[in-house]
C-alpha positions as CSV (number, residue, x, y, z in Angstrom):
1,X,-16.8,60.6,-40.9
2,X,-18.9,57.3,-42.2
3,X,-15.6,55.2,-40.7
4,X,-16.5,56.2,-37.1
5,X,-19.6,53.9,-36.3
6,X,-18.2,51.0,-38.3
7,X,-14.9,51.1,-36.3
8,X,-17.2,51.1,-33.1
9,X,-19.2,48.5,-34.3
10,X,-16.0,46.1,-34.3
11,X,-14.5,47.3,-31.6
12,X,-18.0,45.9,-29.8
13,X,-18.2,42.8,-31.4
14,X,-14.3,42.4,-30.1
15,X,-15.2,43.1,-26.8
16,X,-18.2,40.8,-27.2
17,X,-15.8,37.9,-28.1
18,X,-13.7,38.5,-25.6
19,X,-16.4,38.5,-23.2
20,X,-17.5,35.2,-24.6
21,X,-13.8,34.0,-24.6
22,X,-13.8,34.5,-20.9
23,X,-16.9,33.0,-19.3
24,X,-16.8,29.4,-18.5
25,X,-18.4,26.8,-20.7
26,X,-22.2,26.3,-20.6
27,X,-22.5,22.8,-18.6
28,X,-25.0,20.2,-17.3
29,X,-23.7,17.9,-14.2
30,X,-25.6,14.3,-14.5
31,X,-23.0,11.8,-12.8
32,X,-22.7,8.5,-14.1
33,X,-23.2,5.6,-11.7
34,X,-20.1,4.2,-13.7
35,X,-17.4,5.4,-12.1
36,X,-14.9,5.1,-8.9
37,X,-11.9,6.7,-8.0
38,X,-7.9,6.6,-9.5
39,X,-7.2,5.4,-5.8
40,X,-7.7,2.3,-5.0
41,X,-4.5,1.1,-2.6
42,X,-3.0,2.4,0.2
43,X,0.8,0.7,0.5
44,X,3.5,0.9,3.1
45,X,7.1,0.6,3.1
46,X,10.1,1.4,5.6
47,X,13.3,3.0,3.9
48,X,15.9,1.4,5.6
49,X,18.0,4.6,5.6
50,X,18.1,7.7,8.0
51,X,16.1,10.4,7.1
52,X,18.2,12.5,5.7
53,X,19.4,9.4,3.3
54,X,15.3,8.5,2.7
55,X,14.6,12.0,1.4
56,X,17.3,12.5,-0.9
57,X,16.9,9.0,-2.5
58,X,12.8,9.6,-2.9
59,X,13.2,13.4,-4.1
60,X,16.7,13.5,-6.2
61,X,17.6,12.0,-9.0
62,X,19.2,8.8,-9.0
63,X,20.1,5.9,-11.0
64,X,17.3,4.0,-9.7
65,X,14.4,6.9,-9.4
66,X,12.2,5.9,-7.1
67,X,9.5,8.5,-4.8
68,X,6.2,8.0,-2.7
69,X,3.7,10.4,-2.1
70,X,4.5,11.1,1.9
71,X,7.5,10.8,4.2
72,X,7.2,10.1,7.4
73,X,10.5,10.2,10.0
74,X,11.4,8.6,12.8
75,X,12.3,10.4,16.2
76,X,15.5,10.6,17.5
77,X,17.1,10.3,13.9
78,X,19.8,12.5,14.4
79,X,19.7,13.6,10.4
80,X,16.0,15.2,11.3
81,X,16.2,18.8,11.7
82,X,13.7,18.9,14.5
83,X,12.4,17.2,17.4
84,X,8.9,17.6,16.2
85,X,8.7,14.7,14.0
86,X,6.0,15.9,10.9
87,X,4.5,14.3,7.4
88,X,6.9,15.1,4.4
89,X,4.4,15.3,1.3
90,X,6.6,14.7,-1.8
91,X,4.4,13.9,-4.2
92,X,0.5,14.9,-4.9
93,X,-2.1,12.7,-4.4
94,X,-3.1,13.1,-7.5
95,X,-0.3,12.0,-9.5
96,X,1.7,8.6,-10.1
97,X,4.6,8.5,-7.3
98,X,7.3,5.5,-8.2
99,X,6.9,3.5,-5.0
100,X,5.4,-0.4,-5.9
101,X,7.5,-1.4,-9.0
102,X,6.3,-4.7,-10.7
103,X,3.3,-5.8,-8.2
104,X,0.1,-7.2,-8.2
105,X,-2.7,-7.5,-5.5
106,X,-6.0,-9.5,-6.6
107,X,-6.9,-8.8,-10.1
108,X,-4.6,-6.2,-10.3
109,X,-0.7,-5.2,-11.4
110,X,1.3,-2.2,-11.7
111,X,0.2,-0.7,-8.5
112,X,1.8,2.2,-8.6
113,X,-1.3,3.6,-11.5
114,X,-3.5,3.0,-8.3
115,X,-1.9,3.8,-4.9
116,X,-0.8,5.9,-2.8
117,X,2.7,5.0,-1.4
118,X,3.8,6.5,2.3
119,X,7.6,5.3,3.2
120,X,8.3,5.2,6.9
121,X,11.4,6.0,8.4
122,X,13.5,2.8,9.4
123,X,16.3,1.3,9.8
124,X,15.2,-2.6,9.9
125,X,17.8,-4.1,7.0
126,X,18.0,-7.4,5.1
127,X,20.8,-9.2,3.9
128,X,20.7,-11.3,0.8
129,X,22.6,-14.7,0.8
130,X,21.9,-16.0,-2.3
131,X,24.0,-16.5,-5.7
132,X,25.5,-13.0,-6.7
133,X,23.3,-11.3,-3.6
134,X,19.8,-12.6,-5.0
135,X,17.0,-14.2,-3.3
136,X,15.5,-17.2,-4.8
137,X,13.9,-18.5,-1.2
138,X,13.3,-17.0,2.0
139,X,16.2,-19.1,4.1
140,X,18.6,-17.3,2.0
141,X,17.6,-14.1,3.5
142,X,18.6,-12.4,7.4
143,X,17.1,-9.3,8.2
144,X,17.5,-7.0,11.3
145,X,14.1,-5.5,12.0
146,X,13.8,-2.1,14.5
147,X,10.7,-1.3,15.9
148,X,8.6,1.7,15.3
149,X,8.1,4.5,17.4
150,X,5.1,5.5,19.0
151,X,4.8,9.2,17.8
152,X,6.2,8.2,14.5
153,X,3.0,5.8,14.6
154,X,0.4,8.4,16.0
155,X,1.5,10.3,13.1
156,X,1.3,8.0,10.4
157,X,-2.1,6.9,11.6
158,X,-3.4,10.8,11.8
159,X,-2.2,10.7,7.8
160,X,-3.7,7.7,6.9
161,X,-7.1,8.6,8.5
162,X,-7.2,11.6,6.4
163,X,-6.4,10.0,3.1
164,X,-9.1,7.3,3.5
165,X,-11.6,10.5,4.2
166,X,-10.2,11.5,0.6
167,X,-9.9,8.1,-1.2
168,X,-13.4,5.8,0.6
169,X,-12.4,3.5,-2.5
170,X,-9.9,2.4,-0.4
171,X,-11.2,-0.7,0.9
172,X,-9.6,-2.2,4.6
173,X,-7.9,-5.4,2.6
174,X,-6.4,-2.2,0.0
175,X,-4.5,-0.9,2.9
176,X,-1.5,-2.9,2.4
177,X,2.7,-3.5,2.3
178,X,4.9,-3.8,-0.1
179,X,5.8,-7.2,0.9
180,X,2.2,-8.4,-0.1
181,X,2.2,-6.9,-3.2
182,X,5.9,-8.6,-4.7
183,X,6.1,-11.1,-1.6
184,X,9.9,-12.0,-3.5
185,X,10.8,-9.1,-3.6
186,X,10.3,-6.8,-0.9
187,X,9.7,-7.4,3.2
188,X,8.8,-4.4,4.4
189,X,7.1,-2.5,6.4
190,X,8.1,-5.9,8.1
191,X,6.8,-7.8,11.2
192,X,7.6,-5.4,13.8
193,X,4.6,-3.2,11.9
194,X,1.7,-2.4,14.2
195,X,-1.0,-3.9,12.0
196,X,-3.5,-4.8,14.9
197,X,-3.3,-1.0,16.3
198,X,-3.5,0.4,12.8
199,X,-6.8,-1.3,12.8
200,X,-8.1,-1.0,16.2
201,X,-7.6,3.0,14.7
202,X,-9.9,2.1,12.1
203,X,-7.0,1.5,9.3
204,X,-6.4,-1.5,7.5
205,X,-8.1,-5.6,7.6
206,X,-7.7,-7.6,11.1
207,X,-9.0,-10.6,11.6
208,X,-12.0,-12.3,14.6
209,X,-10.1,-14.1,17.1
210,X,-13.5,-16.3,17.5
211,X,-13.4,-17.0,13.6
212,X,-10.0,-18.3,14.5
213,X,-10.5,-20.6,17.1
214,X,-13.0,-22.0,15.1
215,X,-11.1,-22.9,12.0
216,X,-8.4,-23.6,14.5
217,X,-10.6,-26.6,16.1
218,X,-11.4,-27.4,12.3
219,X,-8.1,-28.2,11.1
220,X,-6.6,-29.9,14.3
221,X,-7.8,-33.0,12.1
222,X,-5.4,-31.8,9.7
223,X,-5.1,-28.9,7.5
224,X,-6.5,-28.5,3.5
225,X,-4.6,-29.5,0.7
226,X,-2.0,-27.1,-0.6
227,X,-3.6,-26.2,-3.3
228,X,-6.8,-25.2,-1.3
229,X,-3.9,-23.1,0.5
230,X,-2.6,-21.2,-2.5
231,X,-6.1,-20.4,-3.6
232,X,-7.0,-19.3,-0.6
233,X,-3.8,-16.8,-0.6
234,X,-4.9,-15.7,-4.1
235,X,-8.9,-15.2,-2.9
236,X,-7.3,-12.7,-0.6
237,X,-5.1,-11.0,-2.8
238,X,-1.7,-12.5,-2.8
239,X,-0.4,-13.3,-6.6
240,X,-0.1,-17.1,-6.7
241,X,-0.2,-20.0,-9.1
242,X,-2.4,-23.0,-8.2
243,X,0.0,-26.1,-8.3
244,X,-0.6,-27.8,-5.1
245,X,2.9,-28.4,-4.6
246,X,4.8,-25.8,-1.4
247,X,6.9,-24.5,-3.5
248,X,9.0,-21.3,-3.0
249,X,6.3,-18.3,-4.4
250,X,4.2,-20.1,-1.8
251,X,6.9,-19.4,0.8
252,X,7.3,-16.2,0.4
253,X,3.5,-14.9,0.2
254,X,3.2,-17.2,3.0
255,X,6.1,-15.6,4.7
256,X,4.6,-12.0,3.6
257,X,1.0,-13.3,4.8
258,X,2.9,-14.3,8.2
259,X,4.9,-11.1,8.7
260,X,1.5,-9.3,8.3
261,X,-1.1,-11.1,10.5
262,X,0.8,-13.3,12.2
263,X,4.2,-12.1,13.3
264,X,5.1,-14.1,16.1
265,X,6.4,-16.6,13.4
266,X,7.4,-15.7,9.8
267,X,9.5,-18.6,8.3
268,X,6.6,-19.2,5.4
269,X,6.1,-22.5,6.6
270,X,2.3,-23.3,6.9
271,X,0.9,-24.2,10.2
272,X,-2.8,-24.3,11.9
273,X,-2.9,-20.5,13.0
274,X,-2.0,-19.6,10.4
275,X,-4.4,-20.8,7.9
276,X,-7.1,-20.4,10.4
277,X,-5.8,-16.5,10.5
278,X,-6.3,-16.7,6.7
279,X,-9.5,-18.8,6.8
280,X,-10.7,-16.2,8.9
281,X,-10.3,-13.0,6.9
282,X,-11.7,-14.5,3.3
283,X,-14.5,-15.4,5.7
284,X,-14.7,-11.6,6.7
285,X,-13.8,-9.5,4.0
286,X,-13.7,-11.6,0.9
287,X,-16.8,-13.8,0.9
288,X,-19.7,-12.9,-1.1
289,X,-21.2,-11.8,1.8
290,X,-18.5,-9.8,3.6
291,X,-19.3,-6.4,4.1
């Protein structure tokens, strides 16, 4: 008889615990000024396969496991399973997709801890003439590049607008392609890449045709010193040793510079327009002043 409160009595302070066990965690918000976001580059890459070939090689496993957090096709690829082209998500945004490999852009590497990666559906193909297929400068190198279609582009551009709404530490010189970040290594998204639209969208660095003109007028008397050059390329994010020498890394981020902002002419040779094009974009978005 004297057993029957007692066993209440615990079978109370069980439910009590449980109660406890389920309500959340007593908590005060007070957000620390030091902080920013795990995203801090957006970086864009073509496949050079079909569709059908892109998604198995960034979804199954191979001996070279590679993946990017969106897919976007191409229309008219006759291994798509619709003619309404749409985004392929293959990866969250929240987690690490293996898309950059070894790269660096400013003061940072291993770009895959900070991006988000979107491959593009196409075709365009290189074709290494180097010893044993390598690539030790760009004139050892031929590559077929396709242009990209304009739904393909509406739609990529739709995408991208959204994940800049979600990642603002995304800054316009972050939105990049994987030939700036490993300039040896990689070309694409190429030159037949609609930069200039991307940015007239809102997406992405462009530079001031007036700023231009005026460094153009500045160096007809003859352009800076190479090594003024390579630290300009490094000020803007390209990874490149100050030697003042034009030596091959300085061809190919010149080359990868080229293919992004100037692509009427990509041999990595330096010329006026160029370097007024670069001249014009530190000026813009990388001195201390720049917005």
């Amino acid at each position: 008889m004297r057993r029957e409160p007692r066993l209440k009595r615990l079978l109370l302070i069980a439910l009590s615990l449980t109660i406890v066990g389920c309500s959340s965690l007593p908590m005060v918000d007070a957000p620390s000024v030091n902080q920013n976001g795990r995203v801090n580059f957006l970086i864009l890459h073509f496949t050079s396969e079909t569709f059908a070939e892109s998604l198995r090689l960034l979804t199954q496993r191979t001996d070279r496991p590679v993946s990017s957090h969106y897919l976007v096709p191409e229309g008219g690829d006759e291994t798509y399973p619709s003619d309404a082209i749409k985004v392929y998500r293959l990866v969250d945004e929240g987690r690490r997709a293996w898309h950059a490999g070894v790269s660096h852009w400013g003061d940072h590497h291993t770009l895959n801890d900070q991006s988000i990666g979107i491959e593009i559906v196409n075709q365009s193909r290189c074709v290494n003439h180097g010893p044993d297929g390598s690539v030790s400068k760009p004139e050892e190198q031929t590559c077929n590049y396709l242009a990209y279609g304009e739904e393909q582009i509406d739609l990529l551009i739709s995408l991208v607008t959204g994940i800049l709404e979600r990642h603002p530490d995304i800054d316009p010189v972050d939105v990049i392609g994987h030939a700036d970040i490993a300039p040896a290594r990689r070309v694409d998204p190429g030159p037949e890449f609609p930069w200039q639209i991307l940015h007239e969208h809102g997406i992405g660095a462009w530079y001031n045709s007036d700023a231009v003109t005026r460094y153009r007028h500045q160096f007809s008397a003859g352009l800076p010193d190479i090594a003024d050059i390579q630290a300009a390329l490094g000020t803007y994010g390209y990874r490149i040793d100050v030697t003042g020498v034009y030596d091959v890394q300085t061809q190919f981020a010149v080359r990868a510079f080229q293919m992004h902002f100037r692509p009427s002419g990509y041999t990595g040779a330096i010329d006026a327009e160029t370097v007024a094009i670069l001249y014009a974009l530190i000026d813009k978005y990388r001195a201390p002043d720049a917005d």
